[in-house]
C-alpha positions in Angstrom: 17.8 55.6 8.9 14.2 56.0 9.7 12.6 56.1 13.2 11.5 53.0 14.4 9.1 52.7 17.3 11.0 49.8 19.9 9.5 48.6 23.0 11.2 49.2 26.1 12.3 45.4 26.6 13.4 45.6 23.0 15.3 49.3 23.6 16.8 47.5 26.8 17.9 44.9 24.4 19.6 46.8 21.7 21.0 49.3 24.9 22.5 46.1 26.1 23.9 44.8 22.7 25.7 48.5 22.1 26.8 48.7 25.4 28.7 45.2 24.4 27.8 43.5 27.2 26.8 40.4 25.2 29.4 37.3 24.9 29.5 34.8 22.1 28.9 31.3 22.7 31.5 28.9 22.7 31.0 26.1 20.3 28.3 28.1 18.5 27.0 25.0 16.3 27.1 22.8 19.1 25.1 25.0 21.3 22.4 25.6 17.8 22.2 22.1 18.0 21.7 21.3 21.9 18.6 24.1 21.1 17.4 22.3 18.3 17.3 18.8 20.5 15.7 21.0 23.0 13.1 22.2 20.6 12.1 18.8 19.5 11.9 17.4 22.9 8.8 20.4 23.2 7.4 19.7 20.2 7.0 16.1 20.6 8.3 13.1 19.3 9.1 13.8 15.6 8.5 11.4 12.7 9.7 11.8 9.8 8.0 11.8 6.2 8.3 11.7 2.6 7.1 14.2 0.2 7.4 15.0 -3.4 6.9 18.5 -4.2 7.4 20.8 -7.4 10.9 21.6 -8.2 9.6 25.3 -8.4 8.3 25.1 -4.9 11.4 23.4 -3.4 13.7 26.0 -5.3 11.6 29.1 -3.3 11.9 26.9 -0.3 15.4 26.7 -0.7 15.5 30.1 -1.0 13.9 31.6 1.4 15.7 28.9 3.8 19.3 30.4 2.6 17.6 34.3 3.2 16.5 33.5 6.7 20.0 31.2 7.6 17.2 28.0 9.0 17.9 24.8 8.2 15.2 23.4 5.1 13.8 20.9 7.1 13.2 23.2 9.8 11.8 25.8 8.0 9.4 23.2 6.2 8.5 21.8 9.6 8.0 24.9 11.0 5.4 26.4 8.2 3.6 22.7 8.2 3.1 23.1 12.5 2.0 27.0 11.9 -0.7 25.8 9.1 -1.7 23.3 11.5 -2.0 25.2 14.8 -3.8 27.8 12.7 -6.2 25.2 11.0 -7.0 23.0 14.2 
């Protein structure tokens, strides 16, 4: 495995996860969805739209939503607030 350069919050981190001193959550998908509520609340009120997008696109989409384990929706509404933030 090759070197890789960690700060030291992040080597305190992975210290702390090999150390096992990190407890799962109870009611996992509860608590993922209590975050996501959360999440929403600092985002703003949400509304929701329709769009109609290439079957091509939605299949990457999909894809990539599987790779990184995020929800579709979220991941969409993520990349639309990132292009806007970076476009504003």
């Amino acid at each position: 495995m090759e070197d890789i350069k960690l700060t030291p919050e992040e080597q305190e981190l992975l210290t702390s996860v090999e150390n096992d001193e990190w407890l799962s959550v109870a009611n996992l998908e509860q608590e993922i969805k209590r975050y996501q509520r959360y999440s929403q609340v600092q985002l703003g009120e949400l509304q929701e739209i329709k769009v109609e997008i290439p079957s091509q696109d939605l299949q990457f989409l999909q894809a990539l939503a599987k790779q990184t384990e995020t929800p579709l929706q979220t991941m969409i509404a993520n990349l639309l607030h990132q292009f806007v933030v970076h476009n504003r």
